[in-house]
C-alpha positions in Angstrom: -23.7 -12.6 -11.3 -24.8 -16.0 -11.0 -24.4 -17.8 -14.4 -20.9 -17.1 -16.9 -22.1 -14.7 -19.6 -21.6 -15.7 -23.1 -19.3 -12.7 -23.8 -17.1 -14.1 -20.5 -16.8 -18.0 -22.4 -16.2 -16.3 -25.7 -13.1 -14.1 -23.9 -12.1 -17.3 -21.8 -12.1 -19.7 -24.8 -10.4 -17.2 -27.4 -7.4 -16.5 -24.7 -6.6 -20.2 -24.7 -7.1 -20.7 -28.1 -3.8 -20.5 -28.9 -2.8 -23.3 -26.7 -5.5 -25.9 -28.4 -3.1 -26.8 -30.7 0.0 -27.6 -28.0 0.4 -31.3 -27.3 -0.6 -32.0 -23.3 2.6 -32.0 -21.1 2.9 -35.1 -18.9 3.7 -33.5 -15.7 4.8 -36.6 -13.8 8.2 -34.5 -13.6 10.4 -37.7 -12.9 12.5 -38.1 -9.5 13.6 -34.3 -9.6 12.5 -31.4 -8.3 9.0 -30.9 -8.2 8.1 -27.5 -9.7 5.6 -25.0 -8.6 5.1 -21.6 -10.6 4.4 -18.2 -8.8 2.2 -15.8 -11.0 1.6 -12.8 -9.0 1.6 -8.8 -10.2 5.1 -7.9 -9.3 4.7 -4.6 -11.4 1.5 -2.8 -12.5 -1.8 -2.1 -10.3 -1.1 -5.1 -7.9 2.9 -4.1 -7.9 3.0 -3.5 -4.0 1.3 -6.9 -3.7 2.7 -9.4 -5.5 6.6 -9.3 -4.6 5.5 -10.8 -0.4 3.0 -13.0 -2.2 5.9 -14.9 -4.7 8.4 -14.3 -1.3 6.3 -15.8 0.9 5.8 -19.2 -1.1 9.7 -19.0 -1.6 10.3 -19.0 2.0 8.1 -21.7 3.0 9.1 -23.9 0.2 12.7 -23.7 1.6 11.2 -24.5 4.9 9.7 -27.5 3.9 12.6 -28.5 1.6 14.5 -28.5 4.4 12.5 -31.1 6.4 12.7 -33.5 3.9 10.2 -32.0 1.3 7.0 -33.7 0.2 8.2 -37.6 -0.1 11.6 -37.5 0.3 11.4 -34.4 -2.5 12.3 -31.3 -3.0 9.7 -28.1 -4.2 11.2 -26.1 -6.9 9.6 -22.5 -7.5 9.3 -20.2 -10.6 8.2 -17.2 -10.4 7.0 -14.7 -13.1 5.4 -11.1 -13.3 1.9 -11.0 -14.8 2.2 -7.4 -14.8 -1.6 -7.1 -13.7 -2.4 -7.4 -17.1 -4.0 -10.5 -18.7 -1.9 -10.6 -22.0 1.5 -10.9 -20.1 0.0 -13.3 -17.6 -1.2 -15.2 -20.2 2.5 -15.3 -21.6 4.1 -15.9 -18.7 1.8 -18.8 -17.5 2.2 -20.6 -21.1 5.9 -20.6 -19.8 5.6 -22.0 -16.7 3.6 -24.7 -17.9 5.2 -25.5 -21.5 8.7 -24.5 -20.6 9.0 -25.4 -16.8 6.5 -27.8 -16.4 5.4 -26.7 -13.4 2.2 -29.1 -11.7 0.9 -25.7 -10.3 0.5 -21.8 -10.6 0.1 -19.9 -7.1 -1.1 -16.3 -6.9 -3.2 -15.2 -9.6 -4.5 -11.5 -8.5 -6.0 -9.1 -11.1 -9.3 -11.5 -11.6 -8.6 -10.5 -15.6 -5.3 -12.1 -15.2 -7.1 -15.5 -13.9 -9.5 -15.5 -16.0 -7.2 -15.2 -19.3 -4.7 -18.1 -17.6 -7.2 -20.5 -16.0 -8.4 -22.1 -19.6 -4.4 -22.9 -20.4 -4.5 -24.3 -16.9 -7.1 -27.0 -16.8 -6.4 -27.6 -20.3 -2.9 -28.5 -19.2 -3.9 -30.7 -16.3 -2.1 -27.5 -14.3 -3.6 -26.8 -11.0 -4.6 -23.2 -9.8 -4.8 -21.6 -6.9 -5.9 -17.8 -7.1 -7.1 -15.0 -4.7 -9.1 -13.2 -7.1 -12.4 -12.8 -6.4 -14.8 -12.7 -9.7 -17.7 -14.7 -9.6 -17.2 -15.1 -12.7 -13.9 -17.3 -12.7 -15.0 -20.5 -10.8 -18.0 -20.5 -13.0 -15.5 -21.7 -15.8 -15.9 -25.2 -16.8 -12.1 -25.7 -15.0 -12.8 -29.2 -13.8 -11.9 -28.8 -10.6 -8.7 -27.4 -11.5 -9.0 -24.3 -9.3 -9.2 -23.1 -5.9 -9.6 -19.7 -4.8 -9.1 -18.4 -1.2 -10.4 -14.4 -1.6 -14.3 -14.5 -0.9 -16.0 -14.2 -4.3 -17.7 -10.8 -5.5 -21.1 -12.4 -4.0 -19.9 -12.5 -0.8 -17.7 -8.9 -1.0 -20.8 -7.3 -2.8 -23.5 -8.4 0.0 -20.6 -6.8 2.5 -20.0 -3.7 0.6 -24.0 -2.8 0.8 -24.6 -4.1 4.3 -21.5 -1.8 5.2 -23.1 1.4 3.6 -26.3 0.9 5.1 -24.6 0.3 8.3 -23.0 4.0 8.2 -26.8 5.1 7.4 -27.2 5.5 4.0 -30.1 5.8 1.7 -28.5 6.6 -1.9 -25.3 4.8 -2.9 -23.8 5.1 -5.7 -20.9 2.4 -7.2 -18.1 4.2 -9.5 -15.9 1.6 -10.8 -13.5 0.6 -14.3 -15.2 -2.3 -15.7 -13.8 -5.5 -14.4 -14.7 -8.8 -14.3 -16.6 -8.3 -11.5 -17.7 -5.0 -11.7 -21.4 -5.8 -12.8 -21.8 -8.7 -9.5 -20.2 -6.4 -7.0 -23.0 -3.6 -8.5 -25.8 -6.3 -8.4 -25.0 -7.8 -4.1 -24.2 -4.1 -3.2 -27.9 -3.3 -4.8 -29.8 -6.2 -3.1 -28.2 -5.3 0.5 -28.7 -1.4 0.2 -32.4 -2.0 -1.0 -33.2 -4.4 1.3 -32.3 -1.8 3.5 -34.5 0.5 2.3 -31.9 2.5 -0.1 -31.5 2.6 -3.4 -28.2 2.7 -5.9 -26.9 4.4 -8.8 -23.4 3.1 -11.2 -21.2 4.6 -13.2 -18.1 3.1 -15.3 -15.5 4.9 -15.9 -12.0 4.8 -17.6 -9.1 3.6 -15.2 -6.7 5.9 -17.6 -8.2 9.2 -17.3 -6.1 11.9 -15.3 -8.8 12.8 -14.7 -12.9 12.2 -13.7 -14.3 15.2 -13.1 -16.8 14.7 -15.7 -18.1 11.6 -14.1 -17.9 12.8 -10.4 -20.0 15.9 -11.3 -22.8 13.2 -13.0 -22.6 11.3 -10.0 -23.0 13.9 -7.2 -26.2 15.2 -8.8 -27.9 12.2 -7.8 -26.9 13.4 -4.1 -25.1 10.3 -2.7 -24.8 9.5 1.0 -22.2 6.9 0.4 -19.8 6.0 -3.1 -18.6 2.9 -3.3 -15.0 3.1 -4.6 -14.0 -0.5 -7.5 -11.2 0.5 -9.2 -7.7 -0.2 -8.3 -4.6 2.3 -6.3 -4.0 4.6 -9.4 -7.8 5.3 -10.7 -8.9 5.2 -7.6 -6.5 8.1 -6.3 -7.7 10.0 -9.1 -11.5 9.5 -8.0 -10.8 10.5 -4.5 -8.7 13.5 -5.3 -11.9 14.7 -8.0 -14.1 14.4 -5.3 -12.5 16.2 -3.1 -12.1 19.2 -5.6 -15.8 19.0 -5.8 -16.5 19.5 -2.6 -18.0 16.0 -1.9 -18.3 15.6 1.7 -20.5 12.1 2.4 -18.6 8.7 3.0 -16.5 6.7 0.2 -16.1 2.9 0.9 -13.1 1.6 -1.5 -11.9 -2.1 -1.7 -9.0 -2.3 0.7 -6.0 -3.3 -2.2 -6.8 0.1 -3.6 -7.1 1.9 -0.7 -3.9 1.6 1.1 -0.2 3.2 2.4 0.3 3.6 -1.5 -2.5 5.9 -1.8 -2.5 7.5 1.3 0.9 8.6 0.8 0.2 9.6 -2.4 -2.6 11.8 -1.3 -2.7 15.2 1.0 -4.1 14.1 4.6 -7.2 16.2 4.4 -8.2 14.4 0.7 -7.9 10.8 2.2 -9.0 11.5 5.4 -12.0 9.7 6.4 -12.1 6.5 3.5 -13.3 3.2 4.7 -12.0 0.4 3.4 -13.1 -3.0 3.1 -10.9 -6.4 2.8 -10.6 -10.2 3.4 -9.2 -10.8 7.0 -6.1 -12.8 7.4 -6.7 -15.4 10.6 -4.8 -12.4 12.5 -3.4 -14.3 15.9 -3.7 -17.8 14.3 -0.6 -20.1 14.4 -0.5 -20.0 10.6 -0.4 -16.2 10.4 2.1 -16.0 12.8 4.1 -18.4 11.2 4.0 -16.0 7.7 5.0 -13.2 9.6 7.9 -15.0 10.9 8.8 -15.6 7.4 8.5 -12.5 6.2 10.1 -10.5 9.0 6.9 -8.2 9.0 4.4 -7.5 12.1 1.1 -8.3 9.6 0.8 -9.6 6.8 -0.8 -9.0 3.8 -4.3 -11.0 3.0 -3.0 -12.0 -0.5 0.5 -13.2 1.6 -1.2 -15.1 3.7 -3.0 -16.6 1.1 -0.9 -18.0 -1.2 1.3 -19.4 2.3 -2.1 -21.6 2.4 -1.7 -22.4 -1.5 1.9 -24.3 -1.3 0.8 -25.5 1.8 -2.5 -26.7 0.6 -0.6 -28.3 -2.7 2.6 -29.8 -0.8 -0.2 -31.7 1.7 -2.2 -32.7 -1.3 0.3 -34.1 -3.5 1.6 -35.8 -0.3 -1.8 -37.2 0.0 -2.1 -38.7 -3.2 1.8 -40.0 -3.8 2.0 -37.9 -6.9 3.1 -34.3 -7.9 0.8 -34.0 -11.1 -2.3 -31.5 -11.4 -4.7 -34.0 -11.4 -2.7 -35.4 -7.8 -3.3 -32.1 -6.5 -7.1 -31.8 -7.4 -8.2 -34.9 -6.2 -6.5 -34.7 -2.7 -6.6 -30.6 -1.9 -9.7 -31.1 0.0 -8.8 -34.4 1.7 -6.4 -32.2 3.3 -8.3 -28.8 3.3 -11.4 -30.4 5.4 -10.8 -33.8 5.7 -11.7 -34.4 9.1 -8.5 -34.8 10.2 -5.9 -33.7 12.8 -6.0 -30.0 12.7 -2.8 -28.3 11.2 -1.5 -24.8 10.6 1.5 -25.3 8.3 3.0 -27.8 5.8 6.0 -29.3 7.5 3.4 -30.1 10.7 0.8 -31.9 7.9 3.3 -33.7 5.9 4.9 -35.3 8.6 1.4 -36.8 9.6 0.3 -37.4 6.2 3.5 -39.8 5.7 2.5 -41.1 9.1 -0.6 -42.0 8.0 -2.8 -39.6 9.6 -5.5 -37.5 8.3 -5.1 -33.3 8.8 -7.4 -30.7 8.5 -5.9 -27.7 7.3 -6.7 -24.2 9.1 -4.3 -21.6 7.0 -3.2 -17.7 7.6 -5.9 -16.2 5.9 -9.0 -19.0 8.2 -10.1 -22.0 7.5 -9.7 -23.0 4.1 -12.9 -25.1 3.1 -13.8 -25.3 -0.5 -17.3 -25.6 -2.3 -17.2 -27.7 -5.2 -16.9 -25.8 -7.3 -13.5 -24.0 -5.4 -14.9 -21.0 -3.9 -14.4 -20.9 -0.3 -17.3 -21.1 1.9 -17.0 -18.1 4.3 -14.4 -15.5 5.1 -14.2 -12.6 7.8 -13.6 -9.0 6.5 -11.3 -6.3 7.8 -12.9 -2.9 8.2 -10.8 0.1 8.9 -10.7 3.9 8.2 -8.1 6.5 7.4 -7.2 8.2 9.7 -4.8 11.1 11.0 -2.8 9.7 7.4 -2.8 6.2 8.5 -5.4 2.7 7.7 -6.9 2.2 11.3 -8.5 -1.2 11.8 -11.9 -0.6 13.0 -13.0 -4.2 13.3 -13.3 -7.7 12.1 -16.1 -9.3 11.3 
C-alpha cells in the first residue's frame, strides 16, 4: 500500500472526532514529575505481549530515575490496557492524555489500535512511539508526531514472499482477517513470489469463526505449495488445526506474534509441527539487549520488549536534548539522538549523562539501530526465522 486510502482517513478522522472539540492540553507539566503513558495489549490477542512491554519501560524508568532522571527529573509512568481492541485504546489513550497529561504514549501494538489513537495524539501535541507495523499508519498526516520501530508491512511483505520462494514454492496462497495491513502484506508478498516466478491466491476470513473449514477447503483447491498464515494466536490456531484435519501437508509461514509458545501449547505436537515463522529480530548479543534481559530477569526477550526499552530511552534522550518534556520537545530532538552522529550509546542513563555534558549520542537500541525516515518508519530491520519443532520455536537464522 503506498498511498492512505480514503476509507483509512475517513476511519482515522472519525475516531478522533470526538476529541476536536477538547481544548489542547499544555503539556509543559511544571517542575514535577514528568509523565509517560504505556499503552500496550495487556489482555486480548496481544495479551502475552504487552505485560513485559509496560514492565520493561517501568524498569528502566526506575533505572534512570535513579541516576538523577532526565535534568535533575524524575519519569513518571501510566500504564493502561488497550485490550487489542481500538475502541478501548482509544479510551484509555484519551485518559492518559486529558487526565494524566502524559508528553508520550509508548507501546501501541495491534496496528488498529494505533491507528484509532494516533489522530488524538498529534492533535494533542502527544508523541508516539509504536511497534505496529501498517503501512498504512505513518502515512497519517501525524506531523511528525510518531515513530515506529517494527519494520512496516512493505518491508515484512517483501520478506514473507522472498521466504516462500526460498522454501521452493510456486503457488502461495495468503489467508488472513482483514487488518490494517492485510491488503499491503498481500500486495509485497505478490511482487516477491512473482518475481520469482510464482503466483498467489487470498482469502479473508473471520477471526471469530470456530471454525474455517469452509475457507481452507476453497483454498486448498487451488493446490498451494506454501500458505501464508496473518491473523493473530487465536484465529490463527484455528487455521492451523483446519488444515490439519484436511490433510494439508505443504508449508504454512505465520507472522511470529501468532505463532508462538501460546499456540504451540495449545496445539497437539503433530498439528504444529513444522510452521515457520517469521519476526523482527531484537539486536540479540547487543549491549542494549542484554541490558533488557537484565531487567526483565529473562534469557531473551521479546521484539516488542526490546522495543519499547528503545522508546523511553529514545524519549528520555530527546527531551534531554531539547531542555523540555513536551511532545513537540520530543519530536524535534528524537532523531538528534536516534542518528545524530554522535557518541554511540546503548541505554539512557549512558546518553543522558553525555547529553548534559554536552556531547552528542547516537543511539543503537535492543531491537538495532534505530534510524528513522521522515516520515518515522525505520529504515531497515533484521528478521528472525525459526520453525517448530519437536513442540518447540527453533531459531533457524537471522537475517
Amino acid at each position: 500500500m503506498t498511498e492512505l486510502s480514503r476509507r483509512q482517513m475517513l476511519a482515522a478522522a472519525a475516531l478522533a472526532a470526538g476529541t476536536l472539540a477538547m481544548p489542547r492540553i499544555l503539556r509543559a507539566q511544571g517542575n514535577g514529575p514528568i509523565k509517560l503513558g504505556t499503552l500496550t495489549p495487556l489482555t486480548g490477542s496481544g495479551g502475552s505481549y504487552g505485560p513485559s512491554m509496560a514492565e520493561v519501560v517501568n524498569r528502566a524508568a526506575a533505572e534512570i530515575n535513579a541516576a538523577g532522571g532526565v535534568r535533575g527529573r524524575q519519569i513518571q509512568i501510566i500504564s493502561e490496557d488497550d485490550q487489542t481492541n481500538p475502541e478501548a485504546g482509544l479510551r484509555a489513550a484519551r485518559k492518559l492524555i486529558d487526565v494524566d497529561g502524559v508528553s508520550a504514549i509508548i507501546g501501541t501494538w495491534a496496528s488498529s489500535v494505533t491507528t484509532a489513537v494516533a489522530p488524538v495524539c498529534w492533535q494533542s501535541g502527544v508523541f508516539l512511539a509504536t511497534v505496529s507495523g501498517a503501512d498504512s499508519i505513518t502515512q497519517l498526516p501525524h506531523g511528525g508526531f510518531i515513530i515506529r520501530t517494527q519494520p512496516n508491512t512493505s518491508l515484512q511483505g517483501t520478506k514473507f514472499g522472498e521466504f516462500s520462494a526460498e522454501l521452493g514454492a510456486k503457488t502461495v496462497a495468503f489467508m488472513s482477517p482483514q487488518t490494517p495491513f492485510t491488503e499491503a502484506q498481500f500486495k509485497f508478498i505478490t511482487e516477491a513470489v512473482t518475481k520469482a516466478g510464482g503466483k498467489t491466491s487470498s482469502l479473508i476470513y473471520d477471526d471469530k469463526k470456530t471454525t474455517l473449514r469452509t475457507e481452507v477447503d476453497q483454498v486448498l483447491r487451488g493446490r498451494p505449495d506454501v500458505i501464508v498464515m496473518g491473523g493473530y494466536t487465536n484465529d490463527t490456531a484455528v487455521l492451523v488445526r483446519d488444515l490439519y484435519r484436511a490433510s494439508f501437508r505443504g508449508k504454512l509461514i505465520g507472522f511470529g506474534y501468532a505463532v508462538n509458545k501460546q499456540l504451540v501449547d495449545a496445539l497437539p505436537a503433530d498439528v504444529s509441527e513444522g510452521i515457520y515463522t517469521l519476526s523482527p529480530s531484537t539486536a540479540a548479543g547487543s549491549g542494549a539487549y542484554a541490558h533488557v534481559a537484565k531487567l526483565l530477569g529473562v534469557d531473551a526477550p521479546d521484539t516488542y520488549s526490546a522495543q519499547c526499552f528503545d522508546h523511553l530511552s529514545l524519549i528520555a534522550m530527546a527531551m534531554a536534548a531539547g531542555q523540555g518534556t513536551t511532545g513537540a520537545v520530543i519530536k524535534d530532538n528524537v532523531r538528534k539522538v536516534a542518528q545524530g552522529g554522535g557518541e554511540r550509546v546503548t541505554e539512557a542513563v549512558e546518553g543522558l549523562n553525555l547529553i548534559t555534558a554536552g556531547t552528542k549520542v547516537d543511539y543503537d537500541g535492543a531491537s538495532g539501530p534505530c534510524d528513522f525516515t521522515e516520515v518515522g518508519d525505520i529504515t531497515d530491520a533484521k528478521f528472525r526465522y525459526e520453525q517448530v519443532k519437536a513442540g518447540k520455536v527453533t531459531l533457524l537464522k537471522i537475517a
